[in-house]
C-alpha positions in Angstrom: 15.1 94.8 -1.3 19.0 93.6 -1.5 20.6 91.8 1.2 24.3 91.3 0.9 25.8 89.1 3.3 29.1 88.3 4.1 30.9 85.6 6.1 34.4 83.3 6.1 32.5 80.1 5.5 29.1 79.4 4.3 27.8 75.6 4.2 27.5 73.5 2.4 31.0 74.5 0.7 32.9 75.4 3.7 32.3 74.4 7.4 34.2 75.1 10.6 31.2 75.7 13.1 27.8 77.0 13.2 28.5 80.2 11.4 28.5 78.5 7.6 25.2 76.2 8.9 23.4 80.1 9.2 25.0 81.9 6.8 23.9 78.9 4.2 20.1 78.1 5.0 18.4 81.4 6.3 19.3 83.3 2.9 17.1 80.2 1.4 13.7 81.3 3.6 13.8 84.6 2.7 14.5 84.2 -0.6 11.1 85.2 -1.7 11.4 88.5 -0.3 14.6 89.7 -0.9 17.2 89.5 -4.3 20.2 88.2 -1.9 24.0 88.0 -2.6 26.7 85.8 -0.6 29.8 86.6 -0.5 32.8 84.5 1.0 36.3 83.7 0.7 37.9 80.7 -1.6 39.0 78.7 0.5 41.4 75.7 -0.9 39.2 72.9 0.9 36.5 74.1 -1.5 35.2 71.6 -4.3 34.8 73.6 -7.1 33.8 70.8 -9.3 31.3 69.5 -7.0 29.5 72.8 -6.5 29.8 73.9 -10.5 31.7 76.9 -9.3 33.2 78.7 -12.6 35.0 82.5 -12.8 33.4 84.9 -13.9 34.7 86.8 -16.8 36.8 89.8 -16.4 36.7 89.5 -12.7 40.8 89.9 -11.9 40.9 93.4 -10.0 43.9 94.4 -7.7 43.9 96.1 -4.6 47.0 97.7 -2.6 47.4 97.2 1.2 50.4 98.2 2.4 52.2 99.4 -0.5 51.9 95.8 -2.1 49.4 95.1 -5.1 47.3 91.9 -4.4 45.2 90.2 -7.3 41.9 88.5 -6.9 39.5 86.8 -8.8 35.6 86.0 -8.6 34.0 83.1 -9.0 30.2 82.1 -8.4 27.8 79.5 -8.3 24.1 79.0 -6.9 23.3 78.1 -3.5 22.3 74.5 -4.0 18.6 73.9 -4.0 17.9 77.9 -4.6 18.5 80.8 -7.3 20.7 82.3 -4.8 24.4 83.7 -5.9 27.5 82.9 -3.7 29.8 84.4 -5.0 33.7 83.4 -4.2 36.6 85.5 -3.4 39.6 84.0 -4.8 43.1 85.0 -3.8 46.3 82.7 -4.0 47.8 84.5 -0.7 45.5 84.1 1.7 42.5 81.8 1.1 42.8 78.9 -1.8 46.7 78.2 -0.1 44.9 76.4 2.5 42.8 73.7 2.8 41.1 75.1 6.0 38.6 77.3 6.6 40.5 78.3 9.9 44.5 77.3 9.3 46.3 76.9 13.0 49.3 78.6 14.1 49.2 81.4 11.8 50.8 84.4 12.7 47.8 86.7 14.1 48.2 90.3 12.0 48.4 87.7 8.8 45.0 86.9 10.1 43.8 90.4 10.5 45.5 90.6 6.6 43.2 87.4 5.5 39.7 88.9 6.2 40.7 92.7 5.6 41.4 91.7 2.3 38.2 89.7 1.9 35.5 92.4 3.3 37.4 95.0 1.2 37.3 93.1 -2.0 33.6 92.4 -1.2 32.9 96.0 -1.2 34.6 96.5 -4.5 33.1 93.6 -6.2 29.5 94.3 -5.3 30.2 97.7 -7.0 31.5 96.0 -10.1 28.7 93.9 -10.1 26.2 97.1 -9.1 24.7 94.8 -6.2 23.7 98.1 -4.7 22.5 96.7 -1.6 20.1 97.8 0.8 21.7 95.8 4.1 24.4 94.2 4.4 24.6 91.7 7.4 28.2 90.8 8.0 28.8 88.3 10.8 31.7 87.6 13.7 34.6 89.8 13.4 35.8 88.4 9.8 33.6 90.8 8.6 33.5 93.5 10.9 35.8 95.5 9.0 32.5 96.2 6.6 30.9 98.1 8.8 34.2 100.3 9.7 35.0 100.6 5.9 31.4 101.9 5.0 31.7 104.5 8.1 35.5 105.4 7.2 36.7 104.5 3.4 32.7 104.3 1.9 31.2 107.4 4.3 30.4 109.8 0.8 30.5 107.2 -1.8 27.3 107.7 -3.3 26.7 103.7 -4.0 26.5 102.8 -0.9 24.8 105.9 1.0 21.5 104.3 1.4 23.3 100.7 2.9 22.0 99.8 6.4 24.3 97.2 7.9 23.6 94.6 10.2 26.6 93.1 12.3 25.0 89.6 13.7 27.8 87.9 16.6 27.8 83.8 16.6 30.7 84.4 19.3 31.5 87.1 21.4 34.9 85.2 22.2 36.4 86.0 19.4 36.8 89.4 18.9 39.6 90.2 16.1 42.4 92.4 18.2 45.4 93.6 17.3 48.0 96.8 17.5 46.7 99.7 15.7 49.4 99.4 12.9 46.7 97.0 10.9 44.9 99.9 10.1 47.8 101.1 8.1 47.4 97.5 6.0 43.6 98.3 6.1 44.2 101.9 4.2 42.0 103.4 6.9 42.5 106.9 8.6 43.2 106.4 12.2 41.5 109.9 12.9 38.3 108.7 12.3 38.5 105.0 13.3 40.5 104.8 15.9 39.0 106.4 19.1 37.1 104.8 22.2 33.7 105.1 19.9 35.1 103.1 17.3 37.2 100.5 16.9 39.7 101.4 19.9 39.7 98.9 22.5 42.4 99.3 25.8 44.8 100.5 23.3 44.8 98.0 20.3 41.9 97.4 17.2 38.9 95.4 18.5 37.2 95.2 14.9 33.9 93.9 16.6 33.8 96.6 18.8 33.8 99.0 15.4 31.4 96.6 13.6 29.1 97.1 17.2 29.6 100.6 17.1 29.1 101.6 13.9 26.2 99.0 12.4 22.5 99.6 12.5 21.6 96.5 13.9 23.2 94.4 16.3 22.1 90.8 16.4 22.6 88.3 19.2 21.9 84.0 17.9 19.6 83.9 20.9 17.5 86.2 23.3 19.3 84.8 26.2 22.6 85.3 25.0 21.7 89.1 24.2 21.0 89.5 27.3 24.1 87.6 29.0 27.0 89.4 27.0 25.7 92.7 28.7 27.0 91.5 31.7 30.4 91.1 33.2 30.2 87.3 33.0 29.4 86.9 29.6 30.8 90.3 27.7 34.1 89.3 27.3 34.8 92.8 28.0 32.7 94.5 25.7 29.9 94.6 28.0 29.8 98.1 28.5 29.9 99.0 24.4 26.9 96.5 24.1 25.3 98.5 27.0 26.1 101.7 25.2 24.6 100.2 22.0 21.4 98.3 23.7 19.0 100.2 21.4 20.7 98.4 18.6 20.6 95.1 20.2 18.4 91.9 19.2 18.3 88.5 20.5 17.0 86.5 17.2 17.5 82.4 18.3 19.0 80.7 15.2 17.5 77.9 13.4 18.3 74.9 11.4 17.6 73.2 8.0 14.6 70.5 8.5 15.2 69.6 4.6 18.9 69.0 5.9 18.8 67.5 9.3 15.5 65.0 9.0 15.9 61.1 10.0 13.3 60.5 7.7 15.0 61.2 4.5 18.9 61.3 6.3 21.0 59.2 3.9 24.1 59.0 5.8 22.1 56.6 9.0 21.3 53.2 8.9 17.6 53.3 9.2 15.0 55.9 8.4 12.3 56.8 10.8 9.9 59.9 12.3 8.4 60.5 15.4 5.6 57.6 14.4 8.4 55.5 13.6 10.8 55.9 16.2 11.3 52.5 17.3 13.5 52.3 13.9 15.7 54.7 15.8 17.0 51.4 17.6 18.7 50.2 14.1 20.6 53.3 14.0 22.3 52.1 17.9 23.4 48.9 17.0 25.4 50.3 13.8 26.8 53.5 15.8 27.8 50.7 18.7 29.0 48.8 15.7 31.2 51.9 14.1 32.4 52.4 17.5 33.5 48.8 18.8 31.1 48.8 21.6 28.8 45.9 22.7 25.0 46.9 22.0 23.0 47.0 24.6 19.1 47.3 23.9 18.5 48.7 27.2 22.1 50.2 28.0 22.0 54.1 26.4 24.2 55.6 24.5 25.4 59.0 25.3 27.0 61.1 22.6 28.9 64.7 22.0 29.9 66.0 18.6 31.8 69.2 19.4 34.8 71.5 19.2 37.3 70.3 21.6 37.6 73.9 23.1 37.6 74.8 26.6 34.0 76.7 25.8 32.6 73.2 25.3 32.8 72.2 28.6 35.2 69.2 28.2 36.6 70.0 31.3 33.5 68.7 32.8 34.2 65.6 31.0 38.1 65.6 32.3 36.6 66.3 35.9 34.2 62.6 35.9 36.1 60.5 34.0 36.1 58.3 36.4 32.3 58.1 37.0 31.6 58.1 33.5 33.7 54.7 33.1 32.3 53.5 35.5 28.2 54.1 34.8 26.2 51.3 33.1 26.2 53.5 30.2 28.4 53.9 26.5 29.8 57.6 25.7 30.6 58.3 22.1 32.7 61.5 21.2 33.5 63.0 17.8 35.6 66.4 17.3 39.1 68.0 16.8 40.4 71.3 18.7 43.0 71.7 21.5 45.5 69.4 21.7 44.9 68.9 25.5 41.4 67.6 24.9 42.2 65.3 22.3 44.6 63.4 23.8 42.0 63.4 26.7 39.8 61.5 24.6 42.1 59.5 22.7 43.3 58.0 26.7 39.4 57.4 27.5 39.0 55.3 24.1 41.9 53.2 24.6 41.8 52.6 28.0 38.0 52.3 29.1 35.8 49.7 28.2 32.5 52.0 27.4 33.8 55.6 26.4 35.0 56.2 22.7 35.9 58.7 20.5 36.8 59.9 16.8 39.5 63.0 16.8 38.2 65.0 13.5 35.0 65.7 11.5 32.8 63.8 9.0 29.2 65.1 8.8 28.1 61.7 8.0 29.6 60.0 10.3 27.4 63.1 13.0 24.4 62.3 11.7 24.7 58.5 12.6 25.6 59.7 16.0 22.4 62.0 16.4 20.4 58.8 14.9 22.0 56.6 16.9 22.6 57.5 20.4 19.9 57.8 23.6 21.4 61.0 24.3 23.2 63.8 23.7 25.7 65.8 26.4 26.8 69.7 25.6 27.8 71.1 28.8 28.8 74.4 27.7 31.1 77.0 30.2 28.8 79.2 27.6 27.0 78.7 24.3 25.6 81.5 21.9 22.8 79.5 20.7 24.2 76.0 19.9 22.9 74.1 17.0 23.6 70.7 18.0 20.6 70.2 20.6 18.3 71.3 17.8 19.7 68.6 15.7 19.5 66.2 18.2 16.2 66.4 19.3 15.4 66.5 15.6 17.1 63.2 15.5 15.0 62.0 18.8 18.1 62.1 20.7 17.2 63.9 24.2 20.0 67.1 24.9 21.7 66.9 28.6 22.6 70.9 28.7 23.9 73.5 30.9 20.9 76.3 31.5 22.8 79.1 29.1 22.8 80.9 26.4 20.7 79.6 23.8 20.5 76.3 25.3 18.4 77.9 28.2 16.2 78.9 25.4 16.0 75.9 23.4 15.6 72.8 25.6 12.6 72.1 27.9 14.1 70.6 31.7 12.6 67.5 32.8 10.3 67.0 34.7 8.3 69.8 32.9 5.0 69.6 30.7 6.7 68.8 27.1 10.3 68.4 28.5 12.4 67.8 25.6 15.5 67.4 27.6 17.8 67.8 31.0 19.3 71.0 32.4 22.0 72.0 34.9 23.2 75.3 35.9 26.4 75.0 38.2 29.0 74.9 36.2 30.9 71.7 37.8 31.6 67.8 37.1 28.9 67.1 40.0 26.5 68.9 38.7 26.1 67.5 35.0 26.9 64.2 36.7 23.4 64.6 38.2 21.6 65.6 35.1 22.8 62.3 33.5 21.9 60.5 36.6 18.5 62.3 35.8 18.4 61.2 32.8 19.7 57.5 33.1 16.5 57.3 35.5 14.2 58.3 32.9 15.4 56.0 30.2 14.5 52.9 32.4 11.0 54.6 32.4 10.5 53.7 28.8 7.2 55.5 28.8 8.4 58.9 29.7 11.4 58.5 27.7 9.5 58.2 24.9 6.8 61.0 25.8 10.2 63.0 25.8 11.6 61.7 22.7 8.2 62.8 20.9 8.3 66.2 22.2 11.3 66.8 21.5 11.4 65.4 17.4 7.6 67.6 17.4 9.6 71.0 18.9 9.8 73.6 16.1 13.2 74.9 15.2 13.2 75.3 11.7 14.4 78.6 10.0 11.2 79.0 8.7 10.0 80.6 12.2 13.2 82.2 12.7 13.6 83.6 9.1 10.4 85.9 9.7 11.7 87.6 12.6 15.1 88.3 10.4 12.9 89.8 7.5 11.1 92.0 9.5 14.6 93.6 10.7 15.3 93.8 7.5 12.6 95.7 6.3 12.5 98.3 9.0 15.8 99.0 8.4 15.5 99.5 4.9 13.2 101.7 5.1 14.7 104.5 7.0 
């Protein structure tokens, strides 16, 4: 069996969000079972060097959109720690120019441009390379033009007949809309695209509505969130083409690395431990206290948030109790870049509060001392596919203070249940996830159920080798019929 799958970033060479964390560890657990391609853009933030990324030979090939030749290249390397290919699709005009995965304030139909030209070049250069593939899972709407191009463009090319594609969403939020002339760019014939069952959406492209439409298998990051985005709440108005396309649906929760994200081996914290060892942890919260400027305090916790400052992440609920946070016998630690709103949010808190501080950007290493080091670990999502930042931090020990949805319902056990691995709310208000940390400031005095919950949470089982199963098995019934 041949799996081919396609995304715009795949870690560890390019990282924006969760998307490049999936797309670059569950090829590795299935790697047994399946000869697996990945395919994804060149971007310029990408360390060729590092990786041992080299061209392959002969690989220039040109393809026209909109009556204007463009020239790309191929490059390739393995996936580290595995005989997997990744191969890289270089272009000068839209992806090495940039040294982002996701470049701000570009003009939207150049977006639409970007990732036409990457899931049509992928096409062509599996054929080159005769990587006839038996599925290919393409994933958010970067890649949902595969789907429409193997329906439309590729619908009686012999090399692909047999393809079954698999159209997995990491965010329903982003959807990839714009006026119908991008089809034009996109060398696809409106009369078969471009009707209410395909990619026509209130009068403009949707590509994820023709990538819903038109795959074989729809997959949600978590069984909760399946079920949410067929509702009005959480559909984002495409709840009624998921309802029309329910048979095709699967909720399939997400995991992450254990090789990657494990506090007994993590280079980048101060101090090693496990769960047998987890008084070590304590180490790791007197350097992140350190990092930070704040006084340690062994019996003061340390909340923490690594996240994109978007209004998705809740940081509104942050905005809402600043003044009860600066006021709480308790340090907050926060570490992220997105709107400009929210940063400057933060940046005020750090500089004028004696207990709340924060780092505007990203360095992983720099996250994985947080995880180590704080007590516990706030993500009070307005909504959250699955979220892979509670799994790391109950990896890490660190106990998750959620709001009940999505995958975070899933995930995280609510005190004051058997096994509780962390604290839930539901009401999406200041008040409410002011009492979950309430909660949970009550529990850490109780040092004895803190740790219980500490234990249970480092001993939960989130690893992509549980997860990985369940994607096989779709695999394998959809390749055979």
């Amino acid at each position: 069996m041949k799996i081919l799958f396609a995304a715009a970033e795949v870690a560890p060479f390019s990282k924006a969000g969760g998307l490049a964390d999936v797309v670059g560890s569950l090829p590795k657990y299935i790697e047994k079972d399946a000869e697996i391609a990945i395919f994804t853009p060149l971007h310029g933030l990408i360390d060729v060097n590092k990786y041992g990324i080299k061209e392959l030979e002969n690989s220039e090939m040109w393809l026209t959109f909109d009556r204007m030749g463009h020239k790309f290249r191929l490059f390739m390397c393995k996936l580290p720690g595995t005989n997997i290919n990744v191969f890289f699709v270089h272009n000068d005009w839209y992806f090495t120019c940039f040294k982002d995965v996701y470049p701000k304030w570009l003009d939207p139909k150049y977006e639409h441009e970007r990732y036409i030209a990457f899931s049509l070049a992928t096409l062509e250069y599996a054929k080159l390379l005769n990587f006839k593939a038996d599925i290919i899972h393409a994933n958010d709407w970067h890649t949902a033009m595969i789907p429409v191009y193997l329906h439309s463009n590729y619908r009686y090319d012999d090399f692909w007949k047999n393809t079954k594609t698999v159209f997995e969403i990491h965010n329903l939020a982003y959807q990839g809309v714009w006026f119908e002339d991008v089809l034009d760019f996109a060398n696809m014939r409106k009369d078969i695209v471009y009707n209410e069952w395909g990619v026509e959406h209130y009068g403009k492209v949707n590509w994820m509505k023709g990538a819903i439409n038109y795959s074989d298998k729809i997959v949600a990051v978590s069984p909760n969130y399946a079920r949410e985005i067929l509702t009005g709440e959480y559909g984002e108005g495409m709840d009624y083409t998921l309802r029309m396309n329910q048979g095709k649906l699967v909720g399939i929760l997400n995991g992450i690395d254990y090789d990657v994200f494990n506090p007994a081996t993590d280079k980048n914290i101060e101090k090693k431990y496990d769960v047998k060892s987890l008084k070590n942890k304590e180490e790791n919260k007197r350097h992140l206290c350190e990092i930070f400027g704040l006084e340690y305090h062994k019996d003061r916790p340390v909340y923490a948030m690594v996240s994109r400052l978007v209004g998705q992440k809740g940081i509104d609920l942050i905005r809402q109790c600043e003044n009860e946070l600066k006021n709480l016998n308790a340090d907050f630690i926060f570490l992220g870049s997105g709107e400009k709103d929210y940063e400057n949010l933060l940046i005020w808190l750090s500089n004028n509060t004696n207990n709340i501080r924060a780092y505007i950007g990203y360095k992983a290493d720099l996250a994985n001392q947080i995880y180590a080091g704080a007590d516990f670990y706030l993500m009070p999502s307005k909504f959250e596919p699955c979220g892979l930042s509670q799994l790391i931090a109950m990896r890490y020990g660190t106990l998750p203070i959620v709001r009940a949805t999505g995958g975070l319902e899933d995930t995280v056990v609510g005190y004051p249940l058997d096994d509780s691995t962390g604290f839930k709310f539901w009401g999406y208000s200041g008040w409410d996830m002011m009492q979950a940390i309430y909660c949970s400031i009550g529990v850490y005095n109780d040092k004895f159920t803190f740790n219980a919950m500490r234990k249970s949470a480092m001993e939960a089982d989130f690893s992509w080798r549980r997860s990985s199963a369940v994607y096989l098995n779709m695999y394998k019934e959809l390749a055979q019929k």
